[in-house]
N, C-alpha and C positions, 0 to 999 in steps of 0.2 A: 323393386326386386325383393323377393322374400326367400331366405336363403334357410335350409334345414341343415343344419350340422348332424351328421350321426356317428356316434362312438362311445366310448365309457365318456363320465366325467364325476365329477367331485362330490362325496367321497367313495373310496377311497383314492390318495391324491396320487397315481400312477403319470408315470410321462405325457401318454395319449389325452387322460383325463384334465391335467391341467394345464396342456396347450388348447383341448377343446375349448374351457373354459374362458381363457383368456380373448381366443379368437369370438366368443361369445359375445364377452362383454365390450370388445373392440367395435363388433357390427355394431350393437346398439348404442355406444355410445356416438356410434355416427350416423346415426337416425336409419337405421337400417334392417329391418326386421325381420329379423332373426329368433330361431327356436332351434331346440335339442332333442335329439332323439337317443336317451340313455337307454344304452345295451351294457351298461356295467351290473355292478354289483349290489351300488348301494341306491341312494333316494336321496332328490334333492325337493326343499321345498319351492322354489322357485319354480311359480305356475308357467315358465315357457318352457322346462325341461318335461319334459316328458319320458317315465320312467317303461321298461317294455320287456321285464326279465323275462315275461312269460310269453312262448312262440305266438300264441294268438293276436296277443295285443301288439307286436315286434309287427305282426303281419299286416294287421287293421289300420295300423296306423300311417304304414308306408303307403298302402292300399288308398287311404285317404288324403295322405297330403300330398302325392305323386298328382293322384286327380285334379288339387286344388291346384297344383302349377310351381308347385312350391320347386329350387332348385336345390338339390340334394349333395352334400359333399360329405362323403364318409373318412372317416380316421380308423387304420387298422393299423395293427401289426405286420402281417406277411410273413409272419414267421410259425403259423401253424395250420391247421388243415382247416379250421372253424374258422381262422381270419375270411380265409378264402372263398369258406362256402357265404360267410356276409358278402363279399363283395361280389358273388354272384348271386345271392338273392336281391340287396338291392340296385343292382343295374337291371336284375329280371323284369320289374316294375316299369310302367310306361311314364315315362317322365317327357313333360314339353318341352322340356331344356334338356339336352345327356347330362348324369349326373359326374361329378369330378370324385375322386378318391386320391387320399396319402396313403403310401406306404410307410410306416415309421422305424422300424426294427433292422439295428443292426445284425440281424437273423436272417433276413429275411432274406439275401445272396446263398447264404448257407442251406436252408429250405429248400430254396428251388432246384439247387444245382445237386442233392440228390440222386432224384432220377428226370427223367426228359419227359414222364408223364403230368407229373408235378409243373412245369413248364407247361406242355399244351393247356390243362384245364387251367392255369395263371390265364393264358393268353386269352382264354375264351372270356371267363369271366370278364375281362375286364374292357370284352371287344364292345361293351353297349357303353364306354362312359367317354365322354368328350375330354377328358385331362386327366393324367395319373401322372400325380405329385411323388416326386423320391426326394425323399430328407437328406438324402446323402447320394452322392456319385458310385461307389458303388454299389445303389439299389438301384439305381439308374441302367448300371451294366449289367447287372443280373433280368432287369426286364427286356433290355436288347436282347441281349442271348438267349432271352426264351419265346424269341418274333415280334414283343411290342413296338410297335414301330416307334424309332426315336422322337421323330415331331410330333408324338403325342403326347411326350414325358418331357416333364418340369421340373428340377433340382430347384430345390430350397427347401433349406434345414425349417424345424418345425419351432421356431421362434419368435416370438411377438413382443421385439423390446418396450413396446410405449407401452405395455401392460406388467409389466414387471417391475414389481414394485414389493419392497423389503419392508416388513412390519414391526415387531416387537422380538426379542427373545425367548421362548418357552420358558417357565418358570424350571429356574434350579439351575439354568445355563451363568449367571453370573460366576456362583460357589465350582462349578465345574471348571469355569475359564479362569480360575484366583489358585485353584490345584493343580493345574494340568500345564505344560510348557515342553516343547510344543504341542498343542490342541489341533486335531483333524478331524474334520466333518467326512463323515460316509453315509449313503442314502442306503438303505437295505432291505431287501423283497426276499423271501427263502427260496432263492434262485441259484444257479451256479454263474448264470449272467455277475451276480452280485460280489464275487471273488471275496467272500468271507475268509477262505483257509490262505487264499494269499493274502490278506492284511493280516492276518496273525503270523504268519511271515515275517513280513516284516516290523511288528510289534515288537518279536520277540527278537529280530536280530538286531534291533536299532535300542534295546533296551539300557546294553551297559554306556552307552554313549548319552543316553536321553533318561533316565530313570522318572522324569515327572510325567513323560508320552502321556498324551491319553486320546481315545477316538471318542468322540461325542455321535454317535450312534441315531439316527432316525429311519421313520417308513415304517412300513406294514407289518415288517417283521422284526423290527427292532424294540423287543420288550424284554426286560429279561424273563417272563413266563415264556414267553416262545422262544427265546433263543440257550434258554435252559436246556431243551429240547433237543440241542445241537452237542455232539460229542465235544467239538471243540469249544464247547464254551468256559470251561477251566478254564485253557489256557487263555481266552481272551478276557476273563472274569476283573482283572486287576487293571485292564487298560480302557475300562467301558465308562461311559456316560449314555444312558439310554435314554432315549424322549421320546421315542415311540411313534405313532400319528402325527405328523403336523400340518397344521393347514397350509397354503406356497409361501405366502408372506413370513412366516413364522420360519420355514425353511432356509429362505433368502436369510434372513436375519444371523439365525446361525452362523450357517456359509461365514458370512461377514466378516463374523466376529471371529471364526476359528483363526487358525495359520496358514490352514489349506485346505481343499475340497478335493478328495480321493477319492478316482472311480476304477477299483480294479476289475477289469475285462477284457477280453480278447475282443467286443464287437464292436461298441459303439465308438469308430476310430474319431468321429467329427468332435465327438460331446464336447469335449477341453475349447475345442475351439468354439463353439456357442456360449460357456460359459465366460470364459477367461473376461472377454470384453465387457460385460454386464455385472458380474462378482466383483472384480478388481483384485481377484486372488489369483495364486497360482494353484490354476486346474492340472492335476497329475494322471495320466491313465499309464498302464504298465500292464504286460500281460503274465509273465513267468518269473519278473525279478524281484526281489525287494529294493534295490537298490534306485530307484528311482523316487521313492519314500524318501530315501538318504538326502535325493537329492533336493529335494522340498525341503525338507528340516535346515538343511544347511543354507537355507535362503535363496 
């Protein structure tokens, strides 16, 4: 079996990307041949990725390994109009096998539901592929409700424990962990998914109880060049530890070390629970409070 994964991957290190990756090195470390078809951003040098920013070679290449027989399983989001149109361009392709696709985004219920146009062209797209994966139950019922038929959809979160694995600290995270008490890890993209203004929320209302607080800050958007950028970065400017980019292992690492790992969001209801077991922390999501922060610090 020769198995094509298609979606972002590594770098930059996004959700979709470093579940790709892991699932990457899982095939092959079980003799299973596997290769990547990068629709991200960036470039990896590892000659089985194959990199395809540009439409032509995105096309050439599906064009070509659909021929050779390869089996194709796409990683998207679902939560925008471009997710959609990949997963109708690659089931457009004549594949010997149907190809399989994840939907990843806890958006992607919200997306469809919409309008009911948004649902038919969901359904079509995704009428040539033999399995569509939801990471979560309710992605599961937003494809019901838009005519996927249920025996073709497969709940499982986008998780690959035997590939998770905690590396070293980012440099500077010791001096940050010796100042700060309690320390809380947040991941952060310049998203509203990313509840920036509500962790300064609760920063700021947990401060006269907690005056060492501090967030150890990483991801894409996590510099203070780019988060200068941000009106509210005053107010978060006295509780930041930034580290910017990290690779996963370096991320894991963190996590570890902080008190907690806080993801404030209205979507991704499962996340807490993919982590909590693998971390050994306790995972906090919250959508409007602070007060759930409270309840983390207080152990």
């Amino acid at each position: 079996m020769r198995i094509l994964l298609v979606g972002d991957y590594p770098p930059p290190y996004g959700g979709i990307a470093v579940h790709l990756q892991q699932v990457h090195r899982f095939l092959r470390n079980h003799g299973i041949t596997a290769r990547v078809l990068n629709i991200g951003k960036g470039d990896c040098a590892d000659p089985e990725v194959i990199s395809t920013r540009k439409a032509w070679r995105y096309a050439f290449e599906l064009s070509r390994l659909s021929a050779q027989g390869w089996l194709a399983h796409l990683h998207v989001s679902g939560n925008n109009s471009k997710a959609w149109w990949i997963v109708g361009s690659v089931g457009g392709f004549s594949w010997r096998t149907p190809p399989v696709v994840t939907l990843h985004s806890g958006r992607c219920p919200e997306f469809l539901a919409r309008n009911g146009l948004r649902r038919i062209l969901a359904r079509a797209a995704l009428s040539s592929y033999g399995a569509v994966v939801a990471v979560s139950p309710s992605i599961e019922r937003a494809l019901a409700e838009a005519g996927v038929s249920p025996s073709r959809i497969v709940v499982q979160p986008a998780f690959c424990a035997s590939e998770v694995h905690a590396g070293s600290a980012p440099d500077g995270f010791a001096n940050a962990r010796s100042r700060r008490s309690p320390l809380l890890a947040m991941a952060y993209l310049n998203s509203p998914v990313y509840g920036l203004e509500l962790m300064a929320e609760a920063l700021r209302q947990l401060t006269p109880t907690y005056p060492r607080m501090g967030l150890a800050l990483f991801g894409p958007g996590a510099s203070d060049e780019s988060l200068k950028e941000r009106p509210i970065y005053k107010e978060l400017a006295p509780f930041l530890e930034c580290f910017g980019e990290l690779e996963h292992s370096q991320a894991l690492a963190l996590i570890q070390q902080c008190d907690a790992f806080v993801r404030p969001t209205p979507f991704r209801r499962s996340l807490h629970r993919r982590l909590r077991p693998t971390l050994g922390r306790f995972c906090c999501r919250f959508i409007s409070s602070w007060r759930r922060i409270e309840d983390v610090c207080k152990g």
